[in-house]
GUBA-867238 format. One record per residue (C-alpha): x, y, z; residue in one letter; residue number from 1. Coordinates in steps of 0.5 Angstrom, whole numbers, plus 500, padded with zeros to 3 digits. Layout:
<pts>
{east->X; north->Y; up->Z; rest->a; nr->NUM};
...
</pts>
This chain:
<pts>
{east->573; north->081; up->100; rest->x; nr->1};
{east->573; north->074; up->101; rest->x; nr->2};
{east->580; north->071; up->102; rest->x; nr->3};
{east->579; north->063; up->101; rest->x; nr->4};
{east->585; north->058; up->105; rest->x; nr->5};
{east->587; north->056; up->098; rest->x; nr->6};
{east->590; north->064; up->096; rest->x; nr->7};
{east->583; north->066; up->092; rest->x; nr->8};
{east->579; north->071; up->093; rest->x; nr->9};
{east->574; north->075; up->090; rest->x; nr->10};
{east->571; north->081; up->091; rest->x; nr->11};
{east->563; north->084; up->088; rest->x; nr->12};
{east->560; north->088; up->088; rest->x; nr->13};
{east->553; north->091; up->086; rest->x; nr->14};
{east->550; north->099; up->088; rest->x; nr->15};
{east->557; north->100; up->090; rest->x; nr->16};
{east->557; north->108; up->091; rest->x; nr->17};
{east->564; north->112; up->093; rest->x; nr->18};
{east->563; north->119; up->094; rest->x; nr->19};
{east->567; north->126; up->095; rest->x; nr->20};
{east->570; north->132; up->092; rest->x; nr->21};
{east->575; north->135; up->089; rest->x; nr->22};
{east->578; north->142; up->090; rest->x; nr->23};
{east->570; north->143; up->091; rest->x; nr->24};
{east->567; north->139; up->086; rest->x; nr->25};
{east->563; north->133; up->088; rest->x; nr->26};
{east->564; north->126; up->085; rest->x; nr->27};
{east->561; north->120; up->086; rest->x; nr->28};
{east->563; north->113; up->082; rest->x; nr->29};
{east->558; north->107; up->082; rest->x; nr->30};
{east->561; north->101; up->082; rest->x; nr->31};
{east->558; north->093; up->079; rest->x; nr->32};
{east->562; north->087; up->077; rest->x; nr->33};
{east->567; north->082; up->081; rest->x; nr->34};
{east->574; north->081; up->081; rest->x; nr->35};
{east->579; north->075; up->082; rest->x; nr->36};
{east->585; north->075; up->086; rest->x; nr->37};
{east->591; north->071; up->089; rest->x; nr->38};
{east->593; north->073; up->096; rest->x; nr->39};
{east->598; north->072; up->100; rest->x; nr->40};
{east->598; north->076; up->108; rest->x; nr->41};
{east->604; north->077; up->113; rest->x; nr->42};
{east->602; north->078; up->122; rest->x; nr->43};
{east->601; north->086; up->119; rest->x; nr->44};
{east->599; north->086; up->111; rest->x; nr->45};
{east->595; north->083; up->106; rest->x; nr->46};
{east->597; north->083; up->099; rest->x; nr->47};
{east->593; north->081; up->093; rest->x; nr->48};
{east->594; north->080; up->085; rest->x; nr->49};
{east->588; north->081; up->080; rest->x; nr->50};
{east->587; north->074; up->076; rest->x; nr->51};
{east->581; north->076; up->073; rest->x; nr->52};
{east->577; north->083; up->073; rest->x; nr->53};
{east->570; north->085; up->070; rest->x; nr->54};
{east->568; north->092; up->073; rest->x; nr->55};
{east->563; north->097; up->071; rest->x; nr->56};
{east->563; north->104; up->073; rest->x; nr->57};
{east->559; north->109; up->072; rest->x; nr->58};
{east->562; north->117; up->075; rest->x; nr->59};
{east->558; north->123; up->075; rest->x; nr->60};
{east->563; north->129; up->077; rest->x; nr->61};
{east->559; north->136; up->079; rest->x; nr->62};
{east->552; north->132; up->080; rest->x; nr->63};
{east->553; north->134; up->072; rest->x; nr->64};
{east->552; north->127; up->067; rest->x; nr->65};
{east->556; north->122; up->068; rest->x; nr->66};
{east->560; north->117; up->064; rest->x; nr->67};
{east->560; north->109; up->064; rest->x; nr->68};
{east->567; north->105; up->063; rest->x; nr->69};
{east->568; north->097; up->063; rest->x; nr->70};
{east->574; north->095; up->067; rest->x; nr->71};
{east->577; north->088; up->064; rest->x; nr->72};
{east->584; north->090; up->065; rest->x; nr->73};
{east->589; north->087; up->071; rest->x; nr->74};
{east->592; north->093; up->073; rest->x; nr->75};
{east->597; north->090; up->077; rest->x; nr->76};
{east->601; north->097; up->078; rest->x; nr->77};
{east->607; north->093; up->077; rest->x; nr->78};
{east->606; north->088; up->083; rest->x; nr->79};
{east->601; north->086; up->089; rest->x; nr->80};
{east->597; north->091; up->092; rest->x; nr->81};
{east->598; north->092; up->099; rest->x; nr->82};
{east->593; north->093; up->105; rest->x; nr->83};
{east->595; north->094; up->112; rest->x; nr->84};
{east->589; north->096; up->117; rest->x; nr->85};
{east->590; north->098; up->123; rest->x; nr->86};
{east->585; north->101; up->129; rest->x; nr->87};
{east->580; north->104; up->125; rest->x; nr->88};
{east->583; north->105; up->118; rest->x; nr->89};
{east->585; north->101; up->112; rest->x; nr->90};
{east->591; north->103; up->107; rest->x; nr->91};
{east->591; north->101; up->101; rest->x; nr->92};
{east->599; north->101; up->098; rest->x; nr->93};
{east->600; north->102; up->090; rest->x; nr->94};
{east->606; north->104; up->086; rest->x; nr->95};
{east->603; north->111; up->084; rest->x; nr->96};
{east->599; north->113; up->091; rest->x; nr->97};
{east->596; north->110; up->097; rest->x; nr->98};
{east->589; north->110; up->098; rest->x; nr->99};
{east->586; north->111; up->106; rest->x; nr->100};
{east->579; north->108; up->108; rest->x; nr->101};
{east->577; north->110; up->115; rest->x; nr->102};
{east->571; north->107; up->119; rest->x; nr->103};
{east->565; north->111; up->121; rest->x; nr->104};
{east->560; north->110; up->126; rest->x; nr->105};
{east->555; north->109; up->118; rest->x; nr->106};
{east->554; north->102; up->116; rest->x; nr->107};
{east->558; north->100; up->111; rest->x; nr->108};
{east->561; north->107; up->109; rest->x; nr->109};
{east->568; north->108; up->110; rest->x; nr->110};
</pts>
């Protein structure tokens, strides 16, 4: 993410590769495309509002086939997306879940 002094920002993404699993199955999700946001931070949070948003997304769930979607929309969860980062680990607050990242000794794997 790159956060401008002006309260623009954008993210991109290229090979972008999310691994896991659920309930025993493994997932992977690539990622290629940009988004655009406004921001606006406080001493503990970074909240940001998608402005424009052109994503690929390419998920193979069981290390079986996979299915590709476009992602246009501006998702906003009615309202910011809230990031705290704190130690190690970041969270990402939206209306419906929280998603929590947590740093490894890897470069670039969270």
């Amino acid at each position: 993410m790159v956060f401008r002094a002006d309260g623009k920002g954008t993210t991109t993404y290229q090979n972008n590769v999310a691994t896991g699993s659920y309930q025993g199955v493994p997932l992977s999700e690539e990622i290629d495309g940009t988004e655009q946001f406004r921001w606006k931070a406080t001493e503990t949070t970074i909240d940001y509002r998608y402005t424009k948003v052109n994503r690929t997304f390419v998920t193979t769930v069981g290390g079986r086939g996979s299915s590709t979607s476009k992602d246009t929309s501006l998702k906003e969860r009615n309202g910011y997306t809230t990031i705290k980062c704190t130690g190690t680990g970041l969270s990402e607050k939206y209306r419906d879940g929280t998603m929590t990242w947590v740093r490894t000794d890897e470069y670039g794997v969270y």
